[in-house]
N, CA, C and O atoms as a GROMACS GRO file, in nm:
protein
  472
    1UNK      N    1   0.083  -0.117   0.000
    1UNK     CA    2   0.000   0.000   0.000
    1UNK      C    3   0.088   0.124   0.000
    1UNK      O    4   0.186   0.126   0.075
    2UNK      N    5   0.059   0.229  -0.081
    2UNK     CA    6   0.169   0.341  -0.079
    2UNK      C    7   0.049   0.445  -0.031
    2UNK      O    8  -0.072   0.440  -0.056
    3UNK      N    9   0.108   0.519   0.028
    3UNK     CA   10   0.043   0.658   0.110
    3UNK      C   11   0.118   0.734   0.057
    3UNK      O   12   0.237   0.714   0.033
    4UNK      N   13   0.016   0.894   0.016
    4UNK     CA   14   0.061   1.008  -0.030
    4UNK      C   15   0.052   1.108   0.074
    4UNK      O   16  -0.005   1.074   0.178
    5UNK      N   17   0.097   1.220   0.063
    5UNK     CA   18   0.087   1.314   0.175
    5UNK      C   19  -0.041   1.345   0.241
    5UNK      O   20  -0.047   1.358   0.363
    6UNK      N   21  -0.158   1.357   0.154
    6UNK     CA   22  -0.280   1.339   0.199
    6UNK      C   23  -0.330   1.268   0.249
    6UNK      O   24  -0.431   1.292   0.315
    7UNK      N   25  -0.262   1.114   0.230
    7UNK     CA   26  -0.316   0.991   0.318
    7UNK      C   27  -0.294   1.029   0.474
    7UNK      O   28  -0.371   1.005   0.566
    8UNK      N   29  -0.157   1.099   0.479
    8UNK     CA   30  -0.105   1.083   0.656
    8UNK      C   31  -0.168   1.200   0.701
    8UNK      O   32  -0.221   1.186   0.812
    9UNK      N   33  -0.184   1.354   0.628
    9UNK     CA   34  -0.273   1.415   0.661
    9UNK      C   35  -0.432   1.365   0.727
    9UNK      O   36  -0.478   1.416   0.830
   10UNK      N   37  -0.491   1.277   0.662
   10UNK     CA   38  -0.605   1.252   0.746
   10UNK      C   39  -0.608   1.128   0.820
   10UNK      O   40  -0.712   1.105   0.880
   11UNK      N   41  -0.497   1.025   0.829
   11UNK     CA   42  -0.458   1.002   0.945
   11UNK      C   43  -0.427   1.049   1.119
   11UNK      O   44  -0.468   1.022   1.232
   12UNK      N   45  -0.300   1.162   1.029
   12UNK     CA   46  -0.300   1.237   1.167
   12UNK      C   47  -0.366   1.292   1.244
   12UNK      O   48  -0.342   1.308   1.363
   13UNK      N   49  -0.486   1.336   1.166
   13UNK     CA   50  -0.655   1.432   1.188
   13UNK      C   51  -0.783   1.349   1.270
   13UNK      O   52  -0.894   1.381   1.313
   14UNK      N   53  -0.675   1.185   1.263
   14UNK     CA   54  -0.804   1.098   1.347
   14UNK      C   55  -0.725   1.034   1.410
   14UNK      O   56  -0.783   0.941   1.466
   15UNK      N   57  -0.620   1.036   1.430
   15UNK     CA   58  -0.516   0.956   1.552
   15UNK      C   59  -0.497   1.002   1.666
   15UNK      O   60  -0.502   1.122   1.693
   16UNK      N   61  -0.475   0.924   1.733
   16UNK     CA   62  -0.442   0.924   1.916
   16UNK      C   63  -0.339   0.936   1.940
   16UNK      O   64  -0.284   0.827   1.920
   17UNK      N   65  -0.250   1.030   1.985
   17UNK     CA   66  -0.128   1.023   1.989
   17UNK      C   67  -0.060   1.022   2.153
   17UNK      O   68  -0.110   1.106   2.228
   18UNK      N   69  -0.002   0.975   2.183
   18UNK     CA   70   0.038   0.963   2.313
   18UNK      C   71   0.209   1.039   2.310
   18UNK      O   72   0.286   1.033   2.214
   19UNK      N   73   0.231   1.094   2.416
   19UNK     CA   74   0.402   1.188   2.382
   19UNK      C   75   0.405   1.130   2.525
   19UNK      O   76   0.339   1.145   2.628
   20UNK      N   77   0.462   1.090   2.503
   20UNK     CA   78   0.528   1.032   2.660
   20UNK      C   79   0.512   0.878   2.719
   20UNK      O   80   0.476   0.787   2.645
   21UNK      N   81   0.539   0.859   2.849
   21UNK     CA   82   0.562   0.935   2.988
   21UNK      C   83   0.722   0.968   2.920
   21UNK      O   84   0.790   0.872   2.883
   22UNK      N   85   0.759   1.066   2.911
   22UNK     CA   86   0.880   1.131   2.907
   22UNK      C   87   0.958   1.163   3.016
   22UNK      O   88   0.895   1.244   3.084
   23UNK      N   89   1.085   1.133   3.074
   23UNK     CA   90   1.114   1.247   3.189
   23UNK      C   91   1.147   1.094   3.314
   23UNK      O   92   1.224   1.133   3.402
   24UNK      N   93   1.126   1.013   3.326
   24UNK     CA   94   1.109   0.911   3.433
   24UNK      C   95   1.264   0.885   3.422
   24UNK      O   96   1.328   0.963   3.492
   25UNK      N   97   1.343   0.789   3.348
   25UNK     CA   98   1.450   0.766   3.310
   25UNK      C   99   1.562   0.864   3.271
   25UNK      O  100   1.676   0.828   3.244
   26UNK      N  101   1.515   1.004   3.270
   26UNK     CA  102   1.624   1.110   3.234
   26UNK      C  103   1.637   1.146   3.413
   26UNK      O  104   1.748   1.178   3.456
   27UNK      N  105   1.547   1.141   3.484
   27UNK     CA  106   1.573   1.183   3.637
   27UNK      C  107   1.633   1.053   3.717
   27UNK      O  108   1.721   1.073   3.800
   28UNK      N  109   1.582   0.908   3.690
   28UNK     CA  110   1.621   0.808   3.771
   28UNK      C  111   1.740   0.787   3.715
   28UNK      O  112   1.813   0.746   3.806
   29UNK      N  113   1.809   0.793   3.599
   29UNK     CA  114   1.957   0.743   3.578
   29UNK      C  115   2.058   0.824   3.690
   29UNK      O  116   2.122   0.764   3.777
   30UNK      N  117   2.058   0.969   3.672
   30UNK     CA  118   2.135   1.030   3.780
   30UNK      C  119   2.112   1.012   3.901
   30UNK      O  120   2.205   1.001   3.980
   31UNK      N  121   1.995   1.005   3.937
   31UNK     CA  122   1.994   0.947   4.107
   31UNK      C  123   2.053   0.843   4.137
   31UNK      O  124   2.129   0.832   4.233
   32UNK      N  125   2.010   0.714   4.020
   32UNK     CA  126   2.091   0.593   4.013
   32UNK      C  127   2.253   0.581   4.070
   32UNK      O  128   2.313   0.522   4.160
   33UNK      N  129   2.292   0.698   3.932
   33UNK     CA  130   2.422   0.718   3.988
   33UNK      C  131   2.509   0.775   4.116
   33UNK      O  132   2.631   0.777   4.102
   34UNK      N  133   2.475   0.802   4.192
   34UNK     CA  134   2.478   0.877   4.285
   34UNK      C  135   2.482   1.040   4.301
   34UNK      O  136   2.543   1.107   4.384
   35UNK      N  137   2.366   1.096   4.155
   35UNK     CA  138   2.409   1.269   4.164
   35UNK      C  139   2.297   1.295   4.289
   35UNK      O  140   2.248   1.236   4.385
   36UNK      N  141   2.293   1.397   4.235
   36UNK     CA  142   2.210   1.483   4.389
   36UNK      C  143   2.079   1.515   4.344
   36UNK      O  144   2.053   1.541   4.226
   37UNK      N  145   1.984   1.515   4.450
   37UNK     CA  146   1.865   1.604   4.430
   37UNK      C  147   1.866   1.688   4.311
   37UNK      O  148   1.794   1.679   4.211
   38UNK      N  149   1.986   1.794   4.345
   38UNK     CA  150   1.985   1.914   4.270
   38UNK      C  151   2.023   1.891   4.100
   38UNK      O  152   2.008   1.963   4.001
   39UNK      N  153   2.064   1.789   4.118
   39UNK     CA  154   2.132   1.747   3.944
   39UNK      C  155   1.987   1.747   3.890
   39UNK      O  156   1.944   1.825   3.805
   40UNK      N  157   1.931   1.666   3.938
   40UNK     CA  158   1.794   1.602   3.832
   40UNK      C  159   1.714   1.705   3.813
   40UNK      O  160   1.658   1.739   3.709
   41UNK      N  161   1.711   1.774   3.961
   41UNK     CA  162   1.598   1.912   3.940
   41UNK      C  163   1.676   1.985   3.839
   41UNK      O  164   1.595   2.051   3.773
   42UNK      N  165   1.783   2.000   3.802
   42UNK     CA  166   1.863   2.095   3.741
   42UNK      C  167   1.781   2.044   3.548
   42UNK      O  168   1.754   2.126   3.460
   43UNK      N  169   1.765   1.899   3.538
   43UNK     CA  170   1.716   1.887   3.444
   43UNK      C  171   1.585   1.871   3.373
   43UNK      O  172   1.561   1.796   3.278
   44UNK      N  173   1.499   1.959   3.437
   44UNK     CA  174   1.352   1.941   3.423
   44UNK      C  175   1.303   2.027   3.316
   44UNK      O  176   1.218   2.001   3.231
   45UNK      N  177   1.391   2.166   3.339
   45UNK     CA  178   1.369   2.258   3.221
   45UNK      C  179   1.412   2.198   3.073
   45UNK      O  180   1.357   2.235   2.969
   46UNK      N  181   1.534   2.086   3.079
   46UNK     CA  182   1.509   2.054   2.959
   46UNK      C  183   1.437   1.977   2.874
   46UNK      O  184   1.402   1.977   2.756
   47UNK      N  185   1.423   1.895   2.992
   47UNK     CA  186   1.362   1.782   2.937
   47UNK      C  187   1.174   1.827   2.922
   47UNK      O  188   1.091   1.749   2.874
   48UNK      N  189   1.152   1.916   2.955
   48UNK     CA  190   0.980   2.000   2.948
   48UNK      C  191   1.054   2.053   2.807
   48UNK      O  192   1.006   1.971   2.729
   49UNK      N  193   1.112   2.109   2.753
   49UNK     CA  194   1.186   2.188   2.661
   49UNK      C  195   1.150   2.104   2.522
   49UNK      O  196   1.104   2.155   2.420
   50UNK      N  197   1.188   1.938   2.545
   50UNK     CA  198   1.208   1.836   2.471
   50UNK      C  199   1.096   1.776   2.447
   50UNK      O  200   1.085   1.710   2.344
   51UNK      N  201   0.972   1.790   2.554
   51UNK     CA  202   0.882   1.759   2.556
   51UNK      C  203   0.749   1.888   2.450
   51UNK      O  204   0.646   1.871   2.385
   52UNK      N  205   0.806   1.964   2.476
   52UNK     CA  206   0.665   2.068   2.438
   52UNK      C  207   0.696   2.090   2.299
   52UNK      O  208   0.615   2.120   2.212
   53UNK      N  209   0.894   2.062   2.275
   53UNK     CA  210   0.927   2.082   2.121
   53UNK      C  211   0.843   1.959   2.037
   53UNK      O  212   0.794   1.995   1.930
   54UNK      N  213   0.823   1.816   2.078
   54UNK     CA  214   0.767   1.680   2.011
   54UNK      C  215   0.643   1.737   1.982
   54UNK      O  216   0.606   1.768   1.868
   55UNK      N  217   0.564   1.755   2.106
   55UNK     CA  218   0.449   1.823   2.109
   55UNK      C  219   0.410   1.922   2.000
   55UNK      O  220   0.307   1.908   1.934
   56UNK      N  221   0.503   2.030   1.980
   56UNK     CA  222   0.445   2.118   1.914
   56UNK      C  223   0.491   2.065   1.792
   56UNK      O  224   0.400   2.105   1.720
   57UNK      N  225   0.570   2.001   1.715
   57UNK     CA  226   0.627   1.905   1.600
   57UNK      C  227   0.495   1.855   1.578
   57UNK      O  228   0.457   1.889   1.466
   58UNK      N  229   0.393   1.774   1.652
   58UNK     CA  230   0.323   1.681   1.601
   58UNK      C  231   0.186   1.743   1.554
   58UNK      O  232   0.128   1.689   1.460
   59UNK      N  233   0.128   1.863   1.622
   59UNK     CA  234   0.042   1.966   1.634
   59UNK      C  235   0.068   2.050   1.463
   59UNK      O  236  -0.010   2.107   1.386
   60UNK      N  237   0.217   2.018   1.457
   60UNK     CA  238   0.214   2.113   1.304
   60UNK      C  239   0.217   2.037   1.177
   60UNK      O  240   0.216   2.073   1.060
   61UNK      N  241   0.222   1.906   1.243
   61UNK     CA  242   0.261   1.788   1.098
   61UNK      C  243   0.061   1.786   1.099
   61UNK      O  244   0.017   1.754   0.989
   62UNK      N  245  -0.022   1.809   1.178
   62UNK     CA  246  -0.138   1.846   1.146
   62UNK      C  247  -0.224   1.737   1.323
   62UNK      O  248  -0.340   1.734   1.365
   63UNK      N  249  -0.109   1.678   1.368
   63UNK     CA  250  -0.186   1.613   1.466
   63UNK      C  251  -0.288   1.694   1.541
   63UNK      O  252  -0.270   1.810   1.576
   64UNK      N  253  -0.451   1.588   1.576
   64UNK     CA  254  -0.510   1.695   1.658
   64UNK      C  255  -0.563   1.642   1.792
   64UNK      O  256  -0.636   1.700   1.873
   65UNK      N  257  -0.504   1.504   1.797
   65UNK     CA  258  -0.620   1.470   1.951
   65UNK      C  259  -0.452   1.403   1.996
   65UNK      O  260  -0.393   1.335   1.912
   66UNK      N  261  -0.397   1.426   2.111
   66UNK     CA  262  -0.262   1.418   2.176
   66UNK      C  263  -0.260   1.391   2.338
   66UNK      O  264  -0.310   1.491   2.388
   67UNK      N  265  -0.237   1.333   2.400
   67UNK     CA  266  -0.223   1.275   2.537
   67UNK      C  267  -0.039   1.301   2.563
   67UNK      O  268   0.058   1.250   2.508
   68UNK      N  269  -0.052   1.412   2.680
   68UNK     CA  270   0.089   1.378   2.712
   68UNK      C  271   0.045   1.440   2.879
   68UNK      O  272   0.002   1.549   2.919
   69UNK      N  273   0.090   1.267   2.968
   69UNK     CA  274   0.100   1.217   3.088
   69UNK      C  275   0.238   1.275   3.128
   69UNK      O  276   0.346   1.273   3.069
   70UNK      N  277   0.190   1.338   3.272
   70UNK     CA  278   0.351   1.369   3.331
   70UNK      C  279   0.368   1.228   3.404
   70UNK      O  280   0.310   1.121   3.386
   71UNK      N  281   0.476   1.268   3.501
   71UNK     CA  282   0.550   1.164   3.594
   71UNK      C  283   0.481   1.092   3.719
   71UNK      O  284   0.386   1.144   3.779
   72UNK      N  285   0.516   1.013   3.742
   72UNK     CA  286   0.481   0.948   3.870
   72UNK      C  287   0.544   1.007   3.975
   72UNK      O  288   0.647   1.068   3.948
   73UNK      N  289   0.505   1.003   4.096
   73UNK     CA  290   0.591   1.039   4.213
   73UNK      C  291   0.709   0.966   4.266
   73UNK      O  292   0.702   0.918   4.379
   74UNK      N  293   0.812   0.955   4.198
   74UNK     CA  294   0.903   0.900   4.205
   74UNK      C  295   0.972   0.837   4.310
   74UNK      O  296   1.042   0.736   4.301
   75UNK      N  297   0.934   0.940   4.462
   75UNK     CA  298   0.982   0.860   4.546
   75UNK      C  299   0.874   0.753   4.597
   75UNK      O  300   0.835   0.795   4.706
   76UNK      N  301   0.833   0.676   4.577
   76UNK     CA  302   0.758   0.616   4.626
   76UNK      C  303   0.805   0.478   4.533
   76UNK      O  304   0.731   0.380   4.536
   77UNK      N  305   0.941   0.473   4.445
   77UNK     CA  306   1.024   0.402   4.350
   77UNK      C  307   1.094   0.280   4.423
   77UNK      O  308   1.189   0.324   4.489
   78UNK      N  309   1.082   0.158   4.432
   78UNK     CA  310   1.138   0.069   4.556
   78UNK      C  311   1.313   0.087   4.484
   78UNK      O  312   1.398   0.125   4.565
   79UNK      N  313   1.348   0.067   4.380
   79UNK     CA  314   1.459   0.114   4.376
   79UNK      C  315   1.501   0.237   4.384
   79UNK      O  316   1.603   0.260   4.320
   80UNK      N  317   1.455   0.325   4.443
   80UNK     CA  318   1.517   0.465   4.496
   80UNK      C  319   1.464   0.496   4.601
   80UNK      O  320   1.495   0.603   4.653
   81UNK      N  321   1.374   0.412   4.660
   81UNK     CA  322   1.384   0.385   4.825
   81UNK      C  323   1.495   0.358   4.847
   81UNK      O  324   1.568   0.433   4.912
   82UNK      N  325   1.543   0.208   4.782
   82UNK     CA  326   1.663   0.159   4.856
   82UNK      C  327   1.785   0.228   4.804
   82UNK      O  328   1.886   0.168   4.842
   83UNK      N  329   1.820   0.361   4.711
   83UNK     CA  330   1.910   0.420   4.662
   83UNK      C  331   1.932   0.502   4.811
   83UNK      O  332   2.038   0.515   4.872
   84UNK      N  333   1.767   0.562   4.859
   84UNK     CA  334   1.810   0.677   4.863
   84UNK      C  335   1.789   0.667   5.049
   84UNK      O  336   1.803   0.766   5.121
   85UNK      N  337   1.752   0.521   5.106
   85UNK     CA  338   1.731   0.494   5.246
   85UNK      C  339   1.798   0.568   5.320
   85UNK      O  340   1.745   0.539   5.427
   86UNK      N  341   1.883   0.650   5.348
   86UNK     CA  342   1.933   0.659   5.451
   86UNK      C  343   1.888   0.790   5.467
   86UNK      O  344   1.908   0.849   5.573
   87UNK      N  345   1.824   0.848   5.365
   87UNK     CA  346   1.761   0.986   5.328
   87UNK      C  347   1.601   0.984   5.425
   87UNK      O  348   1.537   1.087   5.447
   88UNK      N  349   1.556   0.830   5.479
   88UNK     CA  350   1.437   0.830   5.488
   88UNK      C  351   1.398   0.894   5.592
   88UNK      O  352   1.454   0.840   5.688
   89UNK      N  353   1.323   0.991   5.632
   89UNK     CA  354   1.322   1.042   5.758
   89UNK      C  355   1.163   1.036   5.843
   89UNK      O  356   1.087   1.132   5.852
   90UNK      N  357   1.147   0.948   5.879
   90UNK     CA  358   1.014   0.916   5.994
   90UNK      C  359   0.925   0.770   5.886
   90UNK      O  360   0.962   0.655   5.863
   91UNK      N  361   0.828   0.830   5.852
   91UNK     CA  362   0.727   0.715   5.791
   91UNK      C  363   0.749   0.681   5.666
   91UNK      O  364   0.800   0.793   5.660
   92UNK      N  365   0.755   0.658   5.609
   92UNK     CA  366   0.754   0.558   5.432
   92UNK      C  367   0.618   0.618   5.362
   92UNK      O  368   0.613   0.632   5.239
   93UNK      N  369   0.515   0.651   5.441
   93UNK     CA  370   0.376   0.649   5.393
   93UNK      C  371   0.392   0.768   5.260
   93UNK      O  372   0.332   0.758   5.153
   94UNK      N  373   0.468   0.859   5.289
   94UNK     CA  374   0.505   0.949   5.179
   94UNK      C  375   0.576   0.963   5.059
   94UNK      O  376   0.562   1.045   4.968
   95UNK      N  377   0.704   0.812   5.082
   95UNK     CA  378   0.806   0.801   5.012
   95UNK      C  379   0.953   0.894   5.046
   95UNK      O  380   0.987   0.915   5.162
   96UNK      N  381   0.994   0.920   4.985
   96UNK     CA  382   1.109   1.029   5.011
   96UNK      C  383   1.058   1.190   4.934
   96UNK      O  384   1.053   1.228   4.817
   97UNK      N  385   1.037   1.234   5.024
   97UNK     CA  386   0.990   1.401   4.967
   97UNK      C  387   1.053   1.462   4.841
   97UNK      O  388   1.014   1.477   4.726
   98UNK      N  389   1.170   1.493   4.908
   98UNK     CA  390   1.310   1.517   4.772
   98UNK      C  391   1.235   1.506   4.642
   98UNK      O  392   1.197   1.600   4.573
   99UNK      N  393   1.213   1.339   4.612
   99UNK     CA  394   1.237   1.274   4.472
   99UNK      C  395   1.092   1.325   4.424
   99UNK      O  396   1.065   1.369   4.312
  100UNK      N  397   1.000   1.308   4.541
  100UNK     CA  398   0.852   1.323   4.499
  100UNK      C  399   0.812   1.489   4.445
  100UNK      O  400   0.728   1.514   4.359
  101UNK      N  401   0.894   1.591   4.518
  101UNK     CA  402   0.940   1.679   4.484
  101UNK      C  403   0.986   1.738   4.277
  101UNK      O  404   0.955   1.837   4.211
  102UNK      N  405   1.033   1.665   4.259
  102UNK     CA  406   1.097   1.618   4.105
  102UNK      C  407   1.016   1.626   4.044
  102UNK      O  408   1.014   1.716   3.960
  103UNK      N  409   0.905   1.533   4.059
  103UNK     CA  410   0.771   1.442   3.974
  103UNK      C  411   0.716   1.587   3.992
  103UNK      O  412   0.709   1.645   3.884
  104UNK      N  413   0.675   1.662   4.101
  104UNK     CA  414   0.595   1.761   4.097
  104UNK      C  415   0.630   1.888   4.027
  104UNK      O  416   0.531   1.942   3.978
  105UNK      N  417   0.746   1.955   4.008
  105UNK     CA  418   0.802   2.006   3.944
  105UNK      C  419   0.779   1.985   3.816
  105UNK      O  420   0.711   2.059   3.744
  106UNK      N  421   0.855   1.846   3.773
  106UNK     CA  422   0.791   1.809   3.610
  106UNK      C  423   0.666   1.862   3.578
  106UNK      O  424   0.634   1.924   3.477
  107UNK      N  425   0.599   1.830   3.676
  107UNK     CA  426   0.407   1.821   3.581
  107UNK      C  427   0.401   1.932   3.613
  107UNK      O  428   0.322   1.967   3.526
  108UNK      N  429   0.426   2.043   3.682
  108UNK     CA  430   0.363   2.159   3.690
  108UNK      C  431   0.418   2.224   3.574
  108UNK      O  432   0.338   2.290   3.507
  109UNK      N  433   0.536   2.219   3.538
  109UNK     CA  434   0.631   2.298   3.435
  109UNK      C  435   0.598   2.210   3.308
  109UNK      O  436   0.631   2.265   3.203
  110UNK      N  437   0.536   2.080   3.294
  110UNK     CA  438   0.478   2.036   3.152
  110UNK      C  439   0.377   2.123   3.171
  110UNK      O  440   0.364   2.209   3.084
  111UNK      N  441   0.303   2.123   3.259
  111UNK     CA  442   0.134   2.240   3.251
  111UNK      C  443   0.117   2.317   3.235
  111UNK      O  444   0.005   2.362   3.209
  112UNK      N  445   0.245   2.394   3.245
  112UNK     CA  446   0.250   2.560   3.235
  112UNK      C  447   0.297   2.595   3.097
  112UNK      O  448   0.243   2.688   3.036
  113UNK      N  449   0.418   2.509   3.032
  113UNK     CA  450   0.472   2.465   2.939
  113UNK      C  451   0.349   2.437   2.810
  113UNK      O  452   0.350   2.526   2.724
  114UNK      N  453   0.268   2.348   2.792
  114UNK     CA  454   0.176   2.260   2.742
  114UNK      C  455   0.062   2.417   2.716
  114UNK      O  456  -0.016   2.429   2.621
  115UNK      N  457   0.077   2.488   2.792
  115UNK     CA  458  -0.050   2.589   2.800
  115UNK      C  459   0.017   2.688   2.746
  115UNK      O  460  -0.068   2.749   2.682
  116UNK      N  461   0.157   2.762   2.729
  116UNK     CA  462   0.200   2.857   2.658
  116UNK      C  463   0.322   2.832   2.567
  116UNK      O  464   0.395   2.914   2.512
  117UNK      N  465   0.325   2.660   2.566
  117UNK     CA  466   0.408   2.658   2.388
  117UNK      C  467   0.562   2.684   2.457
  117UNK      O  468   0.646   2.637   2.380
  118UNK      N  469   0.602   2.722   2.534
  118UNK     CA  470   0.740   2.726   2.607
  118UNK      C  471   0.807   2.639   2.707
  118UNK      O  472   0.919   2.668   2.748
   0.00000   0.00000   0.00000
């Protein structure tokens, strides 16, 4: 079957497009490694950057119905429990603040991001 430009045009005009979960694996590798809080937070602006650029890429190739899910609350991650245990301070019921911290950051700055194209 060969498709012409018009074929993917009204494809794209009735497809579901999903952009993400983006952002999970660009924050857990450095924690992994032993960087800091501050490293990962340091990378949220880009990776929202990377995210709203796909986004707005797919919006101009003519996409019109798009799903993009932020992050999970990360600390609540059994492998970055046990990265980050010694960090744990009183109950578990919360996870580690810090990391959960991250996740919240992300989605607010995809939301703010997502709503003014920046």
């Amino acid at each position: 079957m060969v498709f012409i430009l018009a074929d993917c045009d009204q494809y794209f005009k009735k497809s579901l497009f999903f952009v993400g979960e983006i952002g999970g694996n660009d924050y857990n590798y450095p924690l992994l490694a032993f960087r800091s809080y501050k490293h990962a937070i340091d990378l949220v602006p880009s990776v929202i950057n990377k995210i709203i650029n796909v986004t707005s890429a797919l919006i101009e190739e003519g996409a019109v119905t798009l799903v993009v899910p932020g992050n999970l609350p990360i600390g609540c991650s059994a492998v970055l429990l046990e990265r980050f245990s010694d960090d744990i301070d009183g109950s578990m019921t919360q996870g580690i603040i810090p990391l959960n911290n991250i996740a919240k950051l992300h989605n607010a700055k995809l939301q703010e991001g997502l709503v003014t194209g920046k």
